[in-house]
VEXBAKE-633071 format. One record per residue (C-alpha): residue number from 0; residue in one letter; z, x, y. Coordinates in steps of 0.5 Angstrom, whole numbers, plus 500, padded with zeros to 3 digits. Each point is the difference from the previous one (the first is absolute). Layout:
N
num;residuo;Z;X;Y
NUM;A;Z;X;Y
...
This chain:
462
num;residuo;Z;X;Y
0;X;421;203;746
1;X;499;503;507
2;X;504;507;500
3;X;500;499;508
4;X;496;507;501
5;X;493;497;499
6;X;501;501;491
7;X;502;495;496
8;X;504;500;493
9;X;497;497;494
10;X;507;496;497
11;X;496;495;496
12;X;505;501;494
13;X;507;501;503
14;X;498;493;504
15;X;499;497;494
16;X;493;497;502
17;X;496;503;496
18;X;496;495;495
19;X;495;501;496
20;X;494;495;499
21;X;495;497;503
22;X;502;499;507
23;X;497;497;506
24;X;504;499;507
25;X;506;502;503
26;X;504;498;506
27;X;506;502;503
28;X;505;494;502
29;X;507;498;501
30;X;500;494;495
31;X;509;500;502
32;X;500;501;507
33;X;504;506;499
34;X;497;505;504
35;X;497;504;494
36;X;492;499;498
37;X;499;498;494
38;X;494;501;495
39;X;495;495;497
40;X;494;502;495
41;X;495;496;497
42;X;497;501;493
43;X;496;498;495
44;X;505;495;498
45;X;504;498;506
46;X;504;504;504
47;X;506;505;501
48;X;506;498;505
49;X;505;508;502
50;X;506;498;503
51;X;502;505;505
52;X;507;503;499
53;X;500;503;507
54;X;502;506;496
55;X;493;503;499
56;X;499;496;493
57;X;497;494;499
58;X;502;494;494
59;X;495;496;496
60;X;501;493;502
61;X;494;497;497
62;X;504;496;495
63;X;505;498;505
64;X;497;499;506
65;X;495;494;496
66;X;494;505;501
67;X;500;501;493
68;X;497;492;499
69;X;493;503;502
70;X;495;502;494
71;X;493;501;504
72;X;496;504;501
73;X;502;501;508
74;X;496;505;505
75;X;503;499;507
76;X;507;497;503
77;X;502;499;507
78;X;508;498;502
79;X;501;496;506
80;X;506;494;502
81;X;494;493;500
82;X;507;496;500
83;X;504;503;505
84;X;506;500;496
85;X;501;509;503
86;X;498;502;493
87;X;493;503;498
88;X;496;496;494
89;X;494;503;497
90;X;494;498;498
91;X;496;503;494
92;X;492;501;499
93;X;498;498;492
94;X;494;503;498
95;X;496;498;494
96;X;501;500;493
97;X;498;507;498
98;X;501;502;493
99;X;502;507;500
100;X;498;503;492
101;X;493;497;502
102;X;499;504;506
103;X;502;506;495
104;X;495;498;495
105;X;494;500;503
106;X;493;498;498
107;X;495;505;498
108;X;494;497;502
109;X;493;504;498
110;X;505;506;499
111;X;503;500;506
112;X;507;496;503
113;X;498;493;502
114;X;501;498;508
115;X;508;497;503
116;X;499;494;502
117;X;502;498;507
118;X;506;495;501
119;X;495;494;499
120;X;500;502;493
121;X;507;498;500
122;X;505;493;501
123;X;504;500;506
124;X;507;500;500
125;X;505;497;506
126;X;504;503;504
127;X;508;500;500
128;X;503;497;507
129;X;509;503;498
130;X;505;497;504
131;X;506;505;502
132;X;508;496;500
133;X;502;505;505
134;X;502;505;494
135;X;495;503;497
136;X;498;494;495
137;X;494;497;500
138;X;498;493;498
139;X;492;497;499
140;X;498;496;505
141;X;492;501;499
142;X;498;493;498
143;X;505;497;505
144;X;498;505;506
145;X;493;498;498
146;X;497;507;500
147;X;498;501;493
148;X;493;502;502
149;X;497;499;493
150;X;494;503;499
151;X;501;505;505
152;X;500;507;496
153;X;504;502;506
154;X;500;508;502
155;X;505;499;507
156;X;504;495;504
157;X;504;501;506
158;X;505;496;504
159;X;497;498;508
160;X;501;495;504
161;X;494;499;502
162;X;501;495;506
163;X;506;502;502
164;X;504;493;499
165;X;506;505;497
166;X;499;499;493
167;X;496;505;495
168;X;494;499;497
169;X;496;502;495
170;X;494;503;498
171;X;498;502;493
172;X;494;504;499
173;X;495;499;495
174;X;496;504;494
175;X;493;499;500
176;X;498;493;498
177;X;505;496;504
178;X;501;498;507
179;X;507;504;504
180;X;505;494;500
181;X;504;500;508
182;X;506;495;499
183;X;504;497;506
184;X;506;499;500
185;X;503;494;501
186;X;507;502;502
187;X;503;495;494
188;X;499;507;493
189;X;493;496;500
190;X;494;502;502
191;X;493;497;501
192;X;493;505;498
193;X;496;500;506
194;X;496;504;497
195;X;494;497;502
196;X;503;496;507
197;X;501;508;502
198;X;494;503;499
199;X;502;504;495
200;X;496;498;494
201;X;497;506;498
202;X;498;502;493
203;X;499;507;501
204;X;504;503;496
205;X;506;503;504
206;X;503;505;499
207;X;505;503;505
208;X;503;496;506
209;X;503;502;506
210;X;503;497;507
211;X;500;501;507
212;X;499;498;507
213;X;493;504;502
214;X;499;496;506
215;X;507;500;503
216;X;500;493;500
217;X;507;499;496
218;X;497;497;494
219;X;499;503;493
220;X;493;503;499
221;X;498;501;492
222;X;495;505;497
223;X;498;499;493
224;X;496;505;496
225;X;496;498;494
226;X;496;503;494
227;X;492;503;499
228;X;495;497;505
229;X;506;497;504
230;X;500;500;507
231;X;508;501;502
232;X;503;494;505
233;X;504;501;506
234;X;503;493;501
235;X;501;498;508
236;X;506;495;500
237;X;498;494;504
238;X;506;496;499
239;X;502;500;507
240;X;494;496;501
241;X;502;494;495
242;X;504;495;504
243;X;504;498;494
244;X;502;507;498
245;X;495;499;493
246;X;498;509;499
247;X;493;502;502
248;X;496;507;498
249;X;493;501;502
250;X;498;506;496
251;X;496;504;506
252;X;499;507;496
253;X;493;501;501
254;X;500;499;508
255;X;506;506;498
256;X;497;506;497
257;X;504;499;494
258;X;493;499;497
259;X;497;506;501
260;X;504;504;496
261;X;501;497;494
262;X;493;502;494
263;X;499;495;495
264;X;503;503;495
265;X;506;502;503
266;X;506;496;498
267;X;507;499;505
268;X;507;500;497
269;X;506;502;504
270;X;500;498;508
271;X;504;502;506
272;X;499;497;507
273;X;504;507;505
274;X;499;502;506
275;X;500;508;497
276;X;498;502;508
277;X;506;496;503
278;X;494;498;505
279;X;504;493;499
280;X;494;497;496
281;X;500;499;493
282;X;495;504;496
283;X;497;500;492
284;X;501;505;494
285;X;498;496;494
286;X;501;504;493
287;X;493;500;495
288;X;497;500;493
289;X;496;497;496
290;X;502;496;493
291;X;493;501;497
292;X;500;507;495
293;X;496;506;500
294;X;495;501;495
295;X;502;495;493
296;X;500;507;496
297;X;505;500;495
298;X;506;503;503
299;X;501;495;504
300;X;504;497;494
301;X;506;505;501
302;X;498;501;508
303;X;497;495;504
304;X;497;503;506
305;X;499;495;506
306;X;495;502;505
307;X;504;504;506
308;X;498;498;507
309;X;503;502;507
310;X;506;497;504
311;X;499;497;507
312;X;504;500;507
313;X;497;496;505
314;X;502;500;508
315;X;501;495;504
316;X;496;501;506
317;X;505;496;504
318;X;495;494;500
319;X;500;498;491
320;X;495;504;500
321;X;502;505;494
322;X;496;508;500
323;X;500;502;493
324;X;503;508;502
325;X;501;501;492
326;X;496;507;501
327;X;505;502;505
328;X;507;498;497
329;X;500;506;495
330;X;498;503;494
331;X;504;494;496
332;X;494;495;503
333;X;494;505;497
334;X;502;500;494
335;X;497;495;495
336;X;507;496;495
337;X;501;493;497
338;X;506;498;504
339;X;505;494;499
340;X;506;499;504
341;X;502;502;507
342;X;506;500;504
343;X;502;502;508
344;X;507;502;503
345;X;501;505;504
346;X;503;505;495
347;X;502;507;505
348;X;502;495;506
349;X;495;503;504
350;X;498;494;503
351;X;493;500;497
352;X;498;495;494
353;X;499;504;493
354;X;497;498;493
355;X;501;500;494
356;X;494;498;494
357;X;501;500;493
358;X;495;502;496
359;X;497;496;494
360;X;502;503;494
361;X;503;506;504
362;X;504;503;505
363;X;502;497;507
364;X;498;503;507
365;X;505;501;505
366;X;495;500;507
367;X;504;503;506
368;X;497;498;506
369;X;500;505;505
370;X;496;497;505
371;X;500;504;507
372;X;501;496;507
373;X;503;494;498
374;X;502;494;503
375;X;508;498;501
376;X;503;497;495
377;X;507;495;498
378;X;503;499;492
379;X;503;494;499
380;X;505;498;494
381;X;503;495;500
382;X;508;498;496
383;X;500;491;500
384;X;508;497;499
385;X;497;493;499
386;X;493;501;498
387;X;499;506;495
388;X;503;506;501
389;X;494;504;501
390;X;497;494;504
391;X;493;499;497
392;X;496;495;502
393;X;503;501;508
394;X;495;501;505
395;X;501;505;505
396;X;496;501;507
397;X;500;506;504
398;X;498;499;507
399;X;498;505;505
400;X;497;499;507
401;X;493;500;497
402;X;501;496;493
403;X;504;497;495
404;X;499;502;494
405;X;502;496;493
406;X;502;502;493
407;X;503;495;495
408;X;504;504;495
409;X;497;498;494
410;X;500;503;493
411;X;494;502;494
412;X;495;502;505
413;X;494;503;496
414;X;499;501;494
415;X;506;501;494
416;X;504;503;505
417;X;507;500;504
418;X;499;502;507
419;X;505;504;506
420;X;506;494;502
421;X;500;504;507
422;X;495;496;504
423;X;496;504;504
424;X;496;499;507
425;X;496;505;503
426;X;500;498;508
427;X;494;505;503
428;X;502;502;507
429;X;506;495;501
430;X;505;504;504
431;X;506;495;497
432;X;501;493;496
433;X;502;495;505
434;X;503;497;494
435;X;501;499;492
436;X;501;493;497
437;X;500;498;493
438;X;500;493;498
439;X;504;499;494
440;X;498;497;493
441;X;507;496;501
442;X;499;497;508
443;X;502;504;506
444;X;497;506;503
445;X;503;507;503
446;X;498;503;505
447;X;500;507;503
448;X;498;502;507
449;X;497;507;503
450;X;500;503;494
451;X;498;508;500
452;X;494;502;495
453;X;499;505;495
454;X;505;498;496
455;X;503;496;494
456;X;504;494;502
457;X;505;496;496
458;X;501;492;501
459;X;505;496;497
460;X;500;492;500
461;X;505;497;504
């Protein structure tokens, strides 16, 4: 819990979220529309749904809300409104059939324990599409919805419109072996996979995504990282370009710089597009660390020591051109770590976009950005009446003299993670924002005129 001076209380257990288990994913929501953000956690073997009482503790709802249903192994989930009806759906990645006491068991092979196989060794499990009443309970809708992505061994998912036709849709990234998967939806709870249409049929093993408008053109913009000997993609929406409003990315990376700072064997997971300098362009920081083990001695049977590598920031130099500034971010970048998840939100309400970094097997990193001569800046948050009351899926615009600049309030960036509801823009030399306007998941947009920076702002749905 942040305590509001900078420091944070651990309240696990009087919370009651404290699960033990294999556990993966986690997201914030409001699954009932009552204002208070609810907790939802993948596992092994399903998932977790905690209510919140509004009282500073949660209730498990698993069973309850029809989550309890699920029996899989799941990875990543994401939580959108697809069908419109001002409730917010989630969606579930299926990894792979692993049976767990054979891991614990390895094989000795010539006295020393044998190779993990990697997710190819595996047979895949679909993905879970659960569809919200409005109270909290959930139906499956996955084979309806047409989204079961089969062979997929899924790490991510997000809900994005990626044509802006007003309605979600959605992108599931893919372990090694099989293609990512982009769905368009259709407006009517179905979807078509366009995977190959798009331009995204990519079998590069993905890990993390994450979405942004870095050539200010108001359309989505997708990053993806991948696995060893992978280049990572930055995905260039076209889709304002198709006359039929079909969604169309190029994946421009290498004409980028994003190339040149990944080494063959480094492996990308957690993924932010942010504009830590608030200079009104979105910038990278991508959490790293290798799924290969160390020296095969028998230790690594009680202790598995991947290989370490270091995390990136990449800044945007105005032009999608990315300059790896790693050696200059702080001592965090020079250090050698096997990370996982990573998350943004601007934690000390400084107007400058934090991080924190979950390490594999330890502690998280909470990175302050202490930036010096920063641009200005604006923090929007949302409260819907007819969409979701925290408004996901909304697009907000804020124009200045010089340019507009575009954030679709999507949730599950990067990689296992939950990020920031408060939607952050960093404006560069802007005196003022001409106006703010949020386009709603439910119809209609609200509009706010002349609006002072350096601030956070609250829009309601009227």
């Amino acid at each position: 819990r942040n305590d509001g001076n900078g420091k944070f209380t651990d309240v696990t257990s009087e919370a009651g979220v404290g699960h033990v288990g294999w556990d993966y994913g986690c997201l914030w929501l409001d699954v009932d529309n009552d204002g208070y953000l609810d907790l939802a956690v993948t596992h092994y073997s399903g998932a977790i749904l905690y209510r919140n009482r509004g009282d500073g503790t949660f209730e498990d709802q698993t069973e309850a809300s029809g989550l309890g249903s699920i029996h899989q192994f799941l990875l990543g989930m994401t939580a959108g409104d697809y069908d419109h009806d001002g409730d917010l759906d989630l969606f579930f990645c299926g990894y792979v059939l692993f049976d767990r006491e054979k891991a614990r068991n390895r094989p000795m092979v010539a006295g020393r324990p044998a190779v993990w196989t990697n997710p190819v060794s595996y047979k895949p499990l679909p993905s879970v599409l659960m569809r919200n009443n409005g109270e909290g309970v959930f139906e499956d809708v996955t084979e309806d919805a047409g989204v079961a992505n089969p062979a997929g061994k899924s790490m991510q998912a997000l809900f994005c419109d990626f044509n802006n036709d007003g309605w979600p849709d959605l992108y599931v990234a893919n372990d090694v072996g099989t293609a990512d998967a982009m769905f368009q939806n259709n407006g009517d709870g179905t979807f078509d996979d366009v995977s190959t249409l798009s331009g995204t049929f990519d079998r590069r093993a993905s890990m993390g995504v994450a979405v942004g408008d870095v050539w200010h053109t108001g359309m989505m913009d997708l990053f993806t990282t991948h696995w060893v000997n992978e280049d990572h993609a930055l995905w260039r929406n076209q889709s304002a370009t198709t006359p039929d409003k079909s969604i169309l990315l190029e994946d421009v990376g290498p004409t980028t710089g994003i190339l040149d700072i990944k080494s063959t064997a480094d492996v990308g997971w957690g993924i932010e597009l942010i504009d830590y300098d608030n200079d009104g362009h979105l910038d990278i920081m991508l959490a790293n660390g290798s799924t290969i083990e160390d020296e095969l001695t028998l230790e690594v049977l009680e202790d598995p020591k991947l290989l370490p590598q270091r995390c990136r920031v990449l800044r945007n130099d105005g032009k999608a051109n990315f300059l790896d500034i790693s050696r200059g971010g702080g001592s965090f970048f020079q250090r050698e770590l096997v990370t996982r998840g990573l998350s943004a939100a601007d934690y000390d309400q400084d107007g400058r976009m934090d991080v924190a970094i979950v390490l594999h097997s330890g502690e998280g990193t909470l990175l302050r950005n202490t930036s010096k001569g920063t641009g200005n800046w604006l923090q929007v948050k949302l409260e819907g009446s007819d969409s979701n009351r925290f408004g996901i899926g909304a697009r907000i615009q804020v124009t200045t003299r010089s340019n507009t600049y575009t954030r679709q309030c999507v949730l599950s960036s990067s990689y296992l993670s939950s990020n920031s509801m408060v939607w952050h823009f960093g404006l560069g030399d802007a005196e003022i924002a001409e106006s703010v306007t949020v386009s709603w998941p439910a119809g209609g947009a609200t509009e706010q005129k002349s609006v002072k920076l350096n601030q956070r702002i609250t829009i309601q749905e009227k």
